[in-house]
ZALOVO-235508 format. One line per 10 residues: for each residue x, y, z of N, C-alpha, C. Coordinates in steps of 0.1 Angstrom, whole numbers, plus 5000, padded with zeros to 4 digits. Atoms other than C-alpha are relative to their C-alpha. Layout:
BEGIN
X/Y/Z/X/Y/Z/X/Y/Z; ...
This chain:
BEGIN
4995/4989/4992/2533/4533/6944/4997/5013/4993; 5000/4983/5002/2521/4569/6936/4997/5010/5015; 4999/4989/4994/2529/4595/6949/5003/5015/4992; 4994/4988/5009/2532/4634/6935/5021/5004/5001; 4985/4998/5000/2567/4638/6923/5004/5009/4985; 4998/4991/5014/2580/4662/6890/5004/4985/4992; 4998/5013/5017/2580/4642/6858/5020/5003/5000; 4988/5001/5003/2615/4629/6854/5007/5000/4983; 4997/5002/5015/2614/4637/6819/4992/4988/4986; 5004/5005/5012/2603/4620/6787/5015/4996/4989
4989/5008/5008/2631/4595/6769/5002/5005/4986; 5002/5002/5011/2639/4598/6739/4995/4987/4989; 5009/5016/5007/2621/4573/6711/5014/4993/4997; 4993/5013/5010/2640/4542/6705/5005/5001/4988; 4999/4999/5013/2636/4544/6672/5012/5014/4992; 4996/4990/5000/2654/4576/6674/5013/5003/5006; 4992/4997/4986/2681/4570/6703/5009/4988/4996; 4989/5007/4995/2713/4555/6704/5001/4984/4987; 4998/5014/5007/2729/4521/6687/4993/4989/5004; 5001/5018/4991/2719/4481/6697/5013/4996/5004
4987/5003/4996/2744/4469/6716/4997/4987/5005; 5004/5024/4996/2748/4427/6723/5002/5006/5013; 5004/5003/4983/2740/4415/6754/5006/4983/4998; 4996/5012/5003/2753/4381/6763/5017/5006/5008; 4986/4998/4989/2788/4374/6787/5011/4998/4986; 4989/4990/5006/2814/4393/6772/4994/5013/4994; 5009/4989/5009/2793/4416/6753/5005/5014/5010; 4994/4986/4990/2804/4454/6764/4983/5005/5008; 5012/4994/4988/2763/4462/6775/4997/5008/4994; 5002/4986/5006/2751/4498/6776/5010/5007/5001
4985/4995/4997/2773/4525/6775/4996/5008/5013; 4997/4994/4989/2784/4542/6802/4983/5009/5007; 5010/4991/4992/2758/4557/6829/5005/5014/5001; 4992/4989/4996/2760/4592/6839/4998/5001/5012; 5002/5000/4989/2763/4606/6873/4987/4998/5010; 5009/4999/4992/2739/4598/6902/4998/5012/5007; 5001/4988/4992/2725/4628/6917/4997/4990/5014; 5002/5007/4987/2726/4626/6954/5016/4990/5003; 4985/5005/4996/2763/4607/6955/5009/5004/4997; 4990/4987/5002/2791/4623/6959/5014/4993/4993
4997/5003/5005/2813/4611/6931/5018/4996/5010; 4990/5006/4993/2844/4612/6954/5003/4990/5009; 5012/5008/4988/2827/4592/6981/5000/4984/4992; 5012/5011/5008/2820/4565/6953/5006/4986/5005; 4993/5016/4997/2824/4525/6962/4996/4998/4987; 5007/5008/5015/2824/4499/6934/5003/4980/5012; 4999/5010/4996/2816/4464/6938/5010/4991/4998; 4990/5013/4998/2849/4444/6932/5003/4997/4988; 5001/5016/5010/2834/4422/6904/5009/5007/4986; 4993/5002/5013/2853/4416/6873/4994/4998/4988
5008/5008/5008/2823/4400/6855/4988/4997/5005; 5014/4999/4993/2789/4397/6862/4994/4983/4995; 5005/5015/5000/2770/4359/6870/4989/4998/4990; 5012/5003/5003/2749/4348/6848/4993/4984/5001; 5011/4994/4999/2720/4337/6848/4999/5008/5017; 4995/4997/4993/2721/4365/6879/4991/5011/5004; 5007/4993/4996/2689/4383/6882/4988/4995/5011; 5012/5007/4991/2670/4369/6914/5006/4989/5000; 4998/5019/4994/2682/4333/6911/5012/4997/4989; 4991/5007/5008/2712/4315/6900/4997/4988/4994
5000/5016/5006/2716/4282/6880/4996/4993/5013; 5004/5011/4991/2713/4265/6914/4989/5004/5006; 5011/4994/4996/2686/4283/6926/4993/4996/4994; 5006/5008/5011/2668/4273/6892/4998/4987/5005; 5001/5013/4998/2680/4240/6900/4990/4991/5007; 5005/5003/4988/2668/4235/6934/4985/5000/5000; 5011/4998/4998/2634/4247/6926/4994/4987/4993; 5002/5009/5011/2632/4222/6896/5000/4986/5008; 4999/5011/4990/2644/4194/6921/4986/4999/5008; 5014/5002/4987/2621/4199/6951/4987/4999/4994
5014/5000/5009/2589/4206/6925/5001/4980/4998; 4999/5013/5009/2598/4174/6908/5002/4988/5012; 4993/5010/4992/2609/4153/6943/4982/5002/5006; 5013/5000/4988/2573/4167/6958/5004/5001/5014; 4998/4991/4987/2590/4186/6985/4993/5007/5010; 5006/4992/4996/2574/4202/7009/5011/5015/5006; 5010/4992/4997/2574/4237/7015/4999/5003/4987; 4998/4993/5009/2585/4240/6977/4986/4993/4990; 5014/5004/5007/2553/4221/6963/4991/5004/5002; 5013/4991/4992/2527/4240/6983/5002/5013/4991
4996/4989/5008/2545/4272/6967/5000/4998/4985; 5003/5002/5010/2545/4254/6935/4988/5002/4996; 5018/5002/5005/2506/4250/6934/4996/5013/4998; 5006/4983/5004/2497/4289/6942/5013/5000/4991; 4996/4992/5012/2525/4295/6914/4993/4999/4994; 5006/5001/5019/2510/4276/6887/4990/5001/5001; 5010/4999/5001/2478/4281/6898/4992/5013/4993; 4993/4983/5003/2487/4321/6890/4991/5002/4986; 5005/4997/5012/2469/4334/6860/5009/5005/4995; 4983/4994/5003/2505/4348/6850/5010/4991/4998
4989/5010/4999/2522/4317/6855/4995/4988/4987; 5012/5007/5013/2496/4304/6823/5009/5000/4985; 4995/5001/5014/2514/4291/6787/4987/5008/4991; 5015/4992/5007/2475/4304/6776/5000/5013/5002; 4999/4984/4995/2485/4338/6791/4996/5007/4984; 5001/4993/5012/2472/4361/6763/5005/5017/5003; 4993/4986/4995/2495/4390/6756/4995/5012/4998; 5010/4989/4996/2480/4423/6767/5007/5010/4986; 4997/4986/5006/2511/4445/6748/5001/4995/4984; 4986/4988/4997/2533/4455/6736/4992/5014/4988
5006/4984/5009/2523/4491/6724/5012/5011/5002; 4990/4994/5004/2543/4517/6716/5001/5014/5012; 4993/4995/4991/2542/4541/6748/4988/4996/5011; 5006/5004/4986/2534/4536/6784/4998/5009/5007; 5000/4992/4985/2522/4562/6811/4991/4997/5010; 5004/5007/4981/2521/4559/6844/4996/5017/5007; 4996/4987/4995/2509/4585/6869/4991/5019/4990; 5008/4992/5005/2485/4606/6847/4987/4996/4998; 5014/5002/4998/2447/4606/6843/4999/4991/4991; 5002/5014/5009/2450/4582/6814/5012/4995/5001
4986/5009/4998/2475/4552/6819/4998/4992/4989; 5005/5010/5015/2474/4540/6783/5014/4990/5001; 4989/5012/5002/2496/4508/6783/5008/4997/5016; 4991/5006/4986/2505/4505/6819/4996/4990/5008; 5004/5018/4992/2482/4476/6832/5004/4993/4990; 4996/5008/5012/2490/4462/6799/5016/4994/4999; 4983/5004/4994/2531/4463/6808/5000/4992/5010; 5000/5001/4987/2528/4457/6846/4992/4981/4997; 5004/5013/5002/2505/4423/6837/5012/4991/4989; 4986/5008/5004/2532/4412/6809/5011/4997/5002
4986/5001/4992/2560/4416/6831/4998/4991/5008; 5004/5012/4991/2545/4396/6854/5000/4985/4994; 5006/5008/5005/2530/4370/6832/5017/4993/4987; 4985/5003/5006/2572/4368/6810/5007/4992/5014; 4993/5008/4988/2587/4362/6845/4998/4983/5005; 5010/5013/5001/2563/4336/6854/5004/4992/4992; 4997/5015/5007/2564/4313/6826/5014/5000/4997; 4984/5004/5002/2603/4320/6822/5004/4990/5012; 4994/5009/4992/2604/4305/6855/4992/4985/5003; 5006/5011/5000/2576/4279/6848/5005/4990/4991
4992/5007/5009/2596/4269/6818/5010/4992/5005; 4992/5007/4997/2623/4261/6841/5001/4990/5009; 4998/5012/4993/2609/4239/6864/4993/4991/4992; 5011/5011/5011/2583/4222/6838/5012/4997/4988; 4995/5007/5017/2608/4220/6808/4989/5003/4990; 5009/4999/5013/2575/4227/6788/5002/5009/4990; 4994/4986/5011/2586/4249/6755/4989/5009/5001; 5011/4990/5004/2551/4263/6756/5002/5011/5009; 4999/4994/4991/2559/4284/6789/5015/5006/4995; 4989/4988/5010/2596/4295/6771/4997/5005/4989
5006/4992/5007/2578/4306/6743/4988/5008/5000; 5008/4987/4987/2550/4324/6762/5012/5012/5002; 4988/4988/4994/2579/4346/6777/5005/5003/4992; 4991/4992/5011/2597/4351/6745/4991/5010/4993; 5009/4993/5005/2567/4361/6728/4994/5018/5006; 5003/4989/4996/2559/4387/6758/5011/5010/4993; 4989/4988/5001/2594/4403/6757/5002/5004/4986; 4998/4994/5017/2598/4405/6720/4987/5012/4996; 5009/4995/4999/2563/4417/6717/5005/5018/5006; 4997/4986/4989/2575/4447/6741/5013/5006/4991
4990/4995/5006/2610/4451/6723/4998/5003/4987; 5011/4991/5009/2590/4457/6691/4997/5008/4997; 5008/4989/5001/2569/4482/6702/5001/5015/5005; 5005/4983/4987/2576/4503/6732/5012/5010/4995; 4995/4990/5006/2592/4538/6720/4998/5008/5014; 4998/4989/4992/2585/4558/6752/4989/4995/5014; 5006/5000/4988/2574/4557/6788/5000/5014/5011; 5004/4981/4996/2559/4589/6800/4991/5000/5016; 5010/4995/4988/2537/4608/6830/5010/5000/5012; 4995/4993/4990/2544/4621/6861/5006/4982/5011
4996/5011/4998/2551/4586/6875/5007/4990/4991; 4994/5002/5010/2575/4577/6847/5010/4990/5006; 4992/5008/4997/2602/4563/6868/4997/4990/5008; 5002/5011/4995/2583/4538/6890/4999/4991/4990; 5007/5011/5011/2569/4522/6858/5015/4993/4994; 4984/5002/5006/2606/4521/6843/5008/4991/5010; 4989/5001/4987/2623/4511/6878/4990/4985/5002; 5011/5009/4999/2589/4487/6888/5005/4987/4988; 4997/5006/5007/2587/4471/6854/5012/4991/4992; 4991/5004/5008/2618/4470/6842/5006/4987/5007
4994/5011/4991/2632/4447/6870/4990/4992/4999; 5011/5014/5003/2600/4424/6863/5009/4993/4986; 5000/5001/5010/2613/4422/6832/5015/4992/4993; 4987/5003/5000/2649/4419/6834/5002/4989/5002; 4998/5015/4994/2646/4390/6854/4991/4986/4991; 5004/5015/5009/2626/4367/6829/5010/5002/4986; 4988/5003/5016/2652/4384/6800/5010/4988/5005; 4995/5013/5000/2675/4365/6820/5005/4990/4997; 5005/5010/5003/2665/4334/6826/4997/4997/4986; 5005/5004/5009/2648/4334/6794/5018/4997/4990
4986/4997/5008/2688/4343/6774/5012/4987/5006; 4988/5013/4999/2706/4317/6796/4995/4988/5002; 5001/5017/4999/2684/4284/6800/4989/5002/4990; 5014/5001/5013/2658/4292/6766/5004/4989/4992; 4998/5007/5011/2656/4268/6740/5010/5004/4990; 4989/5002/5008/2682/4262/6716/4994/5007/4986; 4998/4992/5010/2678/4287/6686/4988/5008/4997; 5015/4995/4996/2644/4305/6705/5004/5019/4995; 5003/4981/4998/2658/4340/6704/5017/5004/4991; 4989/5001/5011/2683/4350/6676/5006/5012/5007
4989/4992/4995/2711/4374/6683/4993/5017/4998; 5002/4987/5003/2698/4404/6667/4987/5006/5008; 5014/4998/4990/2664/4399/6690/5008/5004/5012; 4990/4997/4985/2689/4398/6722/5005/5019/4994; 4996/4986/5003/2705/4432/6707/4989/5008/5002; 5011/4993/5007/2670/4447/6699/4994/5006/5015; 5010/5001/4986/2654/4436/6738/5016/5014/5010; 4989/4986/4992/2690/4458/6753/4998/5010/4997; 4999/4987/5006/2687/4488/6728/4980/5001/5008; 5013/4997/4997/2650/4488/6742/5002/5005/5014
4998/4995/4987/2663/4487/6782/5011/5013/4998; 4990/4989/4996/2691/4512/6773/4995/5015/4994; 5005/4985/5006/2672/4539/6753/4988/5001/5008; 5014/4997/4996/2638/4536/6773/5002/5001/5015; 4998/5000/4979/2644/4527/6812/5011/5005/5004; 4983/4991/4999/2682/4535/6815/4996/5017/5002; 5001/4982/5003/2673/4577/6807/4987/5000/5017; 5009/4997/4990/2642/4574/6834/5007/4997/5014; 4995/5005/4980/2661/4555/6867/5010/5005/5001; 4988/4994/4996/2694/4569/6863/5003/5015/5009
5006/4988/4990/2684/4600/6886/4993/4994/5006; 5014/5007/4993/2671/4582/6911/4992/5013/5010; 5011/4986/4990/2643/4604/6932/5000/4996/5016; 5003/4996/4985/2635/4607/6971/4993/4989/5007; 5005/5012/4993/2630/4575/6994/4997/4988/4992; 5002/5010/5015/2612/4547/6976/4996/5002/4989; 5001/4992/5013/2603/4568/6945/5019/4997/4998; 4987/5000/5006/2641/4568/6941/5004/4985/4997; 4996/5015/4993/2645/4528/6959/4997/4994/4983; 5010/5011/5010/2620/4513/6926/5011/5004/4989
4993/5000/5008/2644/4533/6903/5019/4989/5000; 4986/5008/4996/2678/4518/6919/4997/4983/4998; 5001/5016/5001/2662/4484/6924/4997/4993/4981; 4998/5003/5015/2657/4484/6882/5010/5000/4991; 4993/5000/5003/2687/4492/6877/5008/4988/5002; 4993/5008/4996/2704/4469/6893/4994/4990/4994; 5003/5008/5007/2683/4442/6876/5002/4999/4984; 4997/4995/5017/2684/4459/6839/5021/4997/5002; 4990/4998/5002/2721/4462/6844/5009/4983/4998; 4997/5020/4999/2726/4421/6852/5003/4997/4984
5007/5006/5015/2704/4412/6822/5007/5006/4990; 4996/4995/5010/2722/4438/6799/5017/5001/5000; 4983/5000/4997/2757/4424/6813/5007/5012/5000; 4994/4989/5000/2767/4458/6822/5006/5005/5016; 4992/4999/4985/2792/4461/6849/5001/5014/5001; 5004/4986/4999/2793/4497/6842/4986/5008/5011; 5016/4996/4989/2754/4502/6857/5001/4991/5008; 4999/5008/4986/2760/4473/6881/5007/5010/5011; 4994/4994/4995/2783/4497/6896/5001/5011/5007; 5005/4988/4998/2770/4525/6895/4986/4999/5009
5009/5004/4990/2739/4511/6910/5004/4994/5015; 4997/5002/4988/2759/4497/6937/5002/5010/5008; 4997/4987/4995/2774/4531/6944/4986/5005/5006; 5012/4994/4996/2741/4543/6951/4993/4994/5010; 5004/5007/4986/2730/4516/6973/5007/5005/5013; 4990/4995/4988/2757/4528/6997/4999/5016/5001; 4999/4983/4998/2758/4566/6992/4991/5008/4998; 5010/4989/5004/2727/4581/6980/4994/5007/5006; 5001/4993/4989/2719/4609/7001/4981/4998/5000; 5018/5009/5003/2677/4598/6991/4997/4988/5002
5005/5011/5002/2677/4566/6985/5008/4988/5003; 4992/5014/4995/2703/4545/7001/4999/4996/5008; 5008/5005/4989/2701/4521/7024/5001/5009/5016; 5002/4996/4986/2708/4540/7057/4993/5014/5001; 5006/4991/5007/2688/4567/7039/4984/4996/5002; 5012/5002/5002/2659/4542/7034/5002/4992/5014; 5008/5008/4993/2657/4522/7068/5016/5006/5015; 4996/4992/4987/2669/4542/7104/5011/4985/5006; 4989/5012/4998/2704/4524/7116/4999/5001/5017; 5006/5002/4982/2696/4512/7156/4989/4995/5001
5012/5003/4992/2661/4510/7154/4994/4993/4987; 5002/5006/5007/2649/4497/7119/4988/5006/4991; 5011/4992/5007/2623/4523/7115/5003/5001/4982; 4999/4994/5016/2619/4529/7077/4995/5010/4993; 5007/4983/5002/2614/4566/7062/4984/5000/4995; 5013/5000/5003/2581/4560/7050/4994/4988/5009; 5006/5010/4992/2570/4541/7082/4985/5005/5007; 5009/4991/4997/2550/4572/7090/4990/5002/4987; 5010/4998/5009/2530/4572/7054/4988/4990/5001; 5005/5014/5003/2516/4533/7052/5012/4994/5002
4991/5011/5002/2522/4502/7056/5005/4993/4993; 4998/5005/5010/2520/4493/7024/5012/5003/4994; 4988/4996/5005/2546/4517/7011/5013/4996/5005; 4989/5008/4993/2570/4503/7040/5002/4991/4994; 4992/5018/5005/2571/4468/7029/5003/5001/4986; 4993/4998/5014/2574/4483/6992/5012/5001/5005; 4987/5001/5000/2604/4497/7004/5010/4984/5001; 4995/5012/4994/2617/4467/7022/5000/4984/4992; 5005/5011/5010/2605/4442/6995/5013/4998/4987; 4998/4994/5010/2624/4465/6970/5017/4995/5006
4987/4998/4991/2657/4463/6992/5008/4986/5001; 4998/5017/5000/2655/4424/6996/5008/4996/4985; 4997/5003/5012/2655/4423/6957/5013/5003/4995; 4984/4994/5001/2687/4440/6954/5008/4991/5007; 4992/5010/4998/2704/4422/6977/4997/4986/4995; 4998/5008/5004/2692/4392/6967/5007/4998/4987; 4992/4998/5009/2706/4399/6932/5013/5002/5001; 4989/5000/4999/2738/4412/6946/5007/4981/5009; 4996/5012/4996/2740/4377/6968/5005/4989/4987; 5003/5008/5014/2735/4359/6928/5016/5000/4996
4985/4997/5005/2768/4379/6920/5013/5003/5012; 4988/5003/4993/2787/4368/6951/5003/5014/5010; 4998/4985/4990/2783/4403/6973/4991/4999/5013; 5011/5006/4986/2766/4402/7007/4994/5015/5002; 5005/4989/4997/2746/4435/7002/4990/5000/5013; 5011/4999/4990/2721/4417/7028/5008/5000/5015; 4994/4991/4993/2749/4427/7053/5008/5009/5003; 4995/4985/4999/2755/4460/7049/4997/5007/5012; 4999/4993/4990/2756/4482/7075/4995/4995/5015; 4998/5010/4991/2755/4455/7099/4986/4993/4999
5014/5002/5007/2722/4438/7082/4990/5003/5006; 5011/4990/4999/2705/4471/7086/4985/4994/4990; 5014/5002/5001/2678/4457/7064/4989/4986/5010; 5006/5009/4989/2671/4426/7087/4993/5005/5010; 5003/4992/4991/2666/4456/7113/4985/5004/4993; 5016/4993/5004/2637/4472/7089/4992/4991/4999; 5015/5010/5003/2618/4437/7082/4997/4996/5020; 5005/4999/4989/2616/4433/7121/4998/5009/5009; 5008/4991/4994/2607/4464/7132/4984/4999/4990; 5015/4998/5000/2579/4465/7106/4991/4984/5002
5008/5010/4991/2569/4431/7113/4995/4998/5013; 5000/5002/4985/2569/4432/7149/4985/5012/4999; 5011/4993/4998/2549/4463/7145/4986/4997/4993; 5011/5000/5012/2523/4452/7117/4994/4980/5007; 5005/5009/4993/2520/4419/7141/4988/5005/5011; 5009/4993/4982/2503/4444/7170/5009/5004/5009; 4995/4994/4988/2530/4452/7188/5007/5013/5000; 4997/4984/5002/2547/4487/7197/5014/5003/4997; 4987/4997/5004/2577/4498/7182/5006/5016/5002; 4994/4983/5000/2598/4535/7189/4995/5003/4985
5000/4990/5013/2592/4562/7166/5007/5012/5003; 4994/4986/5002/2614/4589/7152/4998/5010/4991; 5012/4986/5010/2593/4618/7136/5014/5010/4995; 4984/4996/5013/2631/4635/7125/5003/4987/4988; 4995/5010/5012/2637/4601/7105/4992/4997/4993; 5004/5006/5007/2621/4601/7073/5005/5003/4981; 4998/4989/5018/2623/4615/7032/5008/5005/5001; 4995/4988/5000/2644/4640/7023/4991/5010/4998; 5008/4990/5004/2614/4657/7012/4986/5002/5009; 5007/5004/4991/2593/4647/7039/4998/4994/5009
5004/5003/4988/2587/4638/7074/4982/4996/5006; 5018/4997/4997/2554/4624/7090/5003/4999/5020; 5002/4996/4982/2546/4628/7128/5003/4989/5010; 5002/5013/4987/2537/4593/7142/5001/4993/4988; 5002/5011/5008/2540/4559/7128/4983/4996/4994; 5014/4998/5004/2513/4554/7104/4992/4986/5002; 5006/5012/5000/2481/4527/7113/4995/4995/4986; 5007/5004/5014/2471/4527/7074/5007/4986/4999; 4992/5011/5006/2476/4491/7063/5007/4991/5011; 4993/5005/4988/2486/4478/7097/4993/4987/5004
5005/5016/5002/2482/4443/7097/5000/4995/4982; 4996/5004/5012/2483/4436/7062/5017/4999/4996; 4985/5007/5002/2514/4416/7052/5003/4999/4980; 4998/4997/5013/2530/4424/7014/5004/4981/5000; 4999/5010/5004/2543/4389/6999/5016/4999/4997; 4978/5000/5001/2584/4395/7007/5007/4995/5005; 4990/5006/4986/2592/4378/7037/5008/4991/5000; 4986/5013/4998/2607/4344/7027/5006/5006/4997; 4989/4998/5009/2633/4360/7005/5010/5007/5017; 4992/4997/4988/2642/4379/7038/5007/4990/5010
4996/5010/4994/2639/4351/7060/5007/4988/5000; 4996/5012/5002/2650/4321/7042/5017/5007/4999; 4982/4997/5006/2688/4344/7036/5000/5004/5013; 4992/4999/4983/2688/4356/7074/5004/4993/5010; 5003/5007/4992/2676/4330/7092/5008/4986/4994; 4995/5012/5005/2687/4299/7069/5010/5000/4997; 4987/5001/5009/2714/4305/7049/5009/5016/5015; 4991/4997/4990/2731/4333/7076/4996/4994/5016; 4999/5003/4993/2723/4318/7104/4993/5007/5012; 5002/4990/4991/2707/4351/7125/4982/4998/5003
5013/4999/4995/2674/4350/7146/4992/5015/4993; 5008/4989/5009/2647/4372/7130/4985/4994/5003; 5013/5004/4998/2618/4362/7151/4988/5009/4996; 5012/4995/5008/2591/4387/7135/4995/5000/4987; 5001/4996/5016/2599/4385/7099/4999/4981/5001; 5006/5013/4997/2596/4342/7111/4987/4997/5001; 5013/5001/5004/2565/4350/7120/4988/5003/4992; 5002/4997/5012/2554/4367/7094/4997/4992/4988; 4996/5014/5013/2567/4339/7067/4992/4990/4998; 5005/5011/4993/2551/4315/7090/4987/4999/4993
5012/4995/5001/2519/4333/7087/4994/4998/4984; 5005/5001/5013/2518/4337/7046/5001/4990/4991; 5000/5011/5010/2531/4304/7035/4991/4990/4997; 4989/4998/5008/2529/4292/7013/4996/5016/4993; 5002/4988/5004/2536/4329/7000/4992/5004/4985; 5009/4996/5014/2509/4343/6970/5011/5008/4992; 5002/4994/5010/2512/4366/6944/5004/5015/5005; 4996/4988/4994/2526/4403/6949/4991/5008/4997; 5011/4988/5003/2507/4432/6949/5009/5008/4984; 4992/4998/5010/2508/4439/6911/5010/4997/4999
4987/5008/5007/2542/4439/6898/5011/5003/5008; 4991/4995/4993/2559/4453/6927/5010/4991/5003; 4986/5011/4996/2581/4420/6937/4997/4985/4991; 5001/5011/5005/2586/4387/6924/4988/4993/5009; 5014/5010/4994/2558/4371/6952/5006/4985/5002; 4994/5012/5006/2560/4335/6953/5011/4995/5006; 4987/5004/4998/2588/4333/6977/5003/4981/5001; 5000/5016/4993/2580/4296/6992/5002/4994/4990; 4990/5010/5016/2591/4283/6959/5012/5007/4995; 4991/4992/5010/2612/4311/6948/5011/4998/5013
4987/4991/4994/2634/4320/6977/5001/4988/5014; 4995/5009/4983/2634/4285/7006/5012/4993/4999; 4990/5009/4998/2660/4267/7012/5000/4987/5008
C-alpha cells in the first residue's frame, strides 16, 4: 500500500530507547501507550478483558488444533489448503533468511531492508504455523531463527511509508512470535530472547503506529497494533487499540466502511486498496474473536456489509455510490474500475465467521470463497492468505 503521506517520524534506536520488558502471561508488557489522535479521550471504550488469550494472535489453541486434526485426518477443504500452504516458498524449513539488518525503509527511492522484512515475516509465520501442524522442529527453528535474527539487528524503520511497514510487518510478525512463545519447543527460546524480541516491538513499531494516519494508511497501523499488543501481553495497547477501532475519527470502523450501504472509503481509489482495507479489518476482529470479543459484530456487522458490497461489485454487478463517503483527506468521484475483478486472498476468514460460525447469509463474499479455494498466498505480506486451512471450519 503506498500512498503519499508525511513521514510519521523516525524512532528512536533500540539500542538507545527504553528498558526490555518480559513478555509471557502475567508479564506487565510495554508501558503504557500514549494518546490516539483522532479519539476523543472522553468518548473512550475499553474491551472488558482482564487478561489477554494466549496463544491469541489469529488462532487459538483450538484453531491450531483443528488445523493439525483435519491436515492429519486428510480432510477436505483443509488438505487442499494444506498443499498450496506447504507448497509456499515461505512455508519452507530451507527458507533462507533474507534479514535481519539493522534499519528498514519503506516508501523512499531506496527500500534498503524492506523486501528483506516483508519476506521474513512471511516466511516466520509460515513455518511457526507449519511447525504446528507437522510437529517438525526444523519449521520451529526456521521461525526462531527469523525472529531472533530481526530482534538482533533491527534499530530503526524509516521513510515516508514508515508506518505501513511497522503496522504491515509487525502483525506478520507478532503472530508467528506467538505461536512460536506458546507451542515452541521446550528450551527453544530463552527468557532473555523473549524480553529482547518485546523491547524490539516496543522501541521500534510501538513509536510508528501509535498515531494512527487517515483511512487504511491509519487501518495497517491499528491492525499492528492490535497484534503486537497480544504477542507483547499488553492489555494496555490491546485497549487502546480497541478504543480506536470504535472511535477514530480516520480510521475506525464506521470511518473505514459506509454504515447502510457497505461502500468502503477507498472504494473510489482501487480495488486493491479496498480489500486491503477489508482484509485488514477481518484480521482484527478475528484476533479480538481469539480474546472472546465479537468485533465482527460491531455496528451491526458493518464489516460483513463492506465484504459484500465489494464482492458483489468486483463480481460485475452494480452497487450505489457515495462520492461524500470517503478519507478524511480525500474523496474520489465514482467507484473506481482499477482492479475490478481481481479478488485479494481474505474471504474465508470472513466467510467461514459469518456464514459458519454466526450463522448470517453473505451470498457475495460465498461466492467469492467459492471462487479462490482453496485460498493462495496474499499479496506480499499484507494478510495471512491461506485461509482454507487457516480460517474453515
Amino acid at each position: 500500500m503506498n500512498e503519499p503521506q508525511s513521514s510519521p517520524g523516525t524512532p528512536p534506536s533500540r539500542r538507545r530507547f527504553l528498558k526490555l520488558t518480559a513478555v509471557g502471561a502475567g508479564a506487565a508488557g510495554l508501558a503504557g501507550a500514549g494518546g490516539l489522535a483522532g479519539a476523543d479521550p472522553a468518548a473512550a471504550v475499553t474491551s472488558g478483558l482482564t487478561a489477554l488469550t494466549h496463544p491469541g494472535v489469529l488462532h487459538s489453541r483450538s484453531d491450531l488444533d483443528r488445523m493439525r486434526a483435519k491436515v492429519a485426518a486428510g480432510a477436505s477443504p483443509w488438505i487442499e489448503g494444506y498443499n498450496v500452504f506447504a507448497a509456499d516458498r515461505f512455508s519452507s524449513s530451507s527458507y533462507v533468511v533474507a534479514g535481519g539488518q539493522a534499519t528498514v525503509t519503506r516508501g523512499s527511492d531506496t527500500e534498503d531492508g524492506n523486501t528483506e522484512l516483508w519476506y521474513d515475516c512471511n516466511a516466520a509465520y509460515q513455518n511457526a504455523l507449519m511447525w504446528y501442524i507437522t510437529q517438525d522442529t526444523a519449521h520451529a527453528y526456521k521461525a526462531l531463527e527469523i525472529i531472533k535474527s530481526w530482534t538482533d539487528a533491527l534499530e530503526e524503520i524509516n521513510g515516508k511509508d514508515a508506518e505501513l511497514a511497522a503496522g504491515i510487518y509487525g502483525a506478520k510478525l507478532a503472530a508467528a512470535v506467538e505461536i512460536m512463545h506458546y507451542t515452541g519447543p521446550s528450551g527453544s527460546w530463552s527468557q532473555s530472547e523473549l524480553n529482547a524480541t518485546v523491547a524490539m516491538f516496543e522501541n521500534i513499531f510501538v513509536p510508528l503506529i501509535n498515531v494512527y494516519g487517515d483511512g487504511g494508511y491509519g487501518l495497517c497501523g491499528l491492525k499492528g497494533m492490535f497484534q503486537i499488543a497480544v504477542a507483547c501481553n499488553n492489555l494496555t495497547l490491546f485497549n487502546d487499540a480497541y478504543n480506536a477501532f470504535y472511535t477514530h475519527s480516520c480510521c475506525g470502523l464506521t470511518k473505514l466502511i459506509q454504515p447502510g450501504t457497505g461502500q468502503c472509503c477507498e472504494s473510489g481509489r482501487d480495488q486493491a486498496h479496498t480489500q486491503l482495507i477489508l482484509g485488514s479489518l477481518a484480521e482484527i476482529c478475528e484476533t479480538g474473536r481469539v480474546q472472546g470479543l465479537d468485533l465482527y459484530g460491531a455496528s451491526s456487522s458493518l464489516l460483513l456489509s463492506g465484504f459484500e458490497y465489494t464482492a458483489k461489485y468486483n463480481l460485475g454487478d452494480t452497487v450505489p455510490y457515495d462520492a461524500t463517503f470517503g478519507r478524511c483527506n480525500w474523496h474520489w468521484s465514482a467507484i473506481s474500475t482499477t482492479g475490478r475483478g481481481t479478488f485479494r486472498n481474505i474471504y474465508e476468514m470472513a466467510y467461514n465467521h459469518y456464514v459458519k460460525r454466526a450463522g448470517k447469509s453473505a451470498p457475495y463474499t460465498a461466492q467469492v470463497a467459492g471462487r479462490l479455494r482453496p485460498e493462495g498466498a496474499p499479496f506480499q505480506c499484507d494478510h495471512p492468505g491461506f485461509g482454507t486451512l487457516l480460517f474453515s471450519l
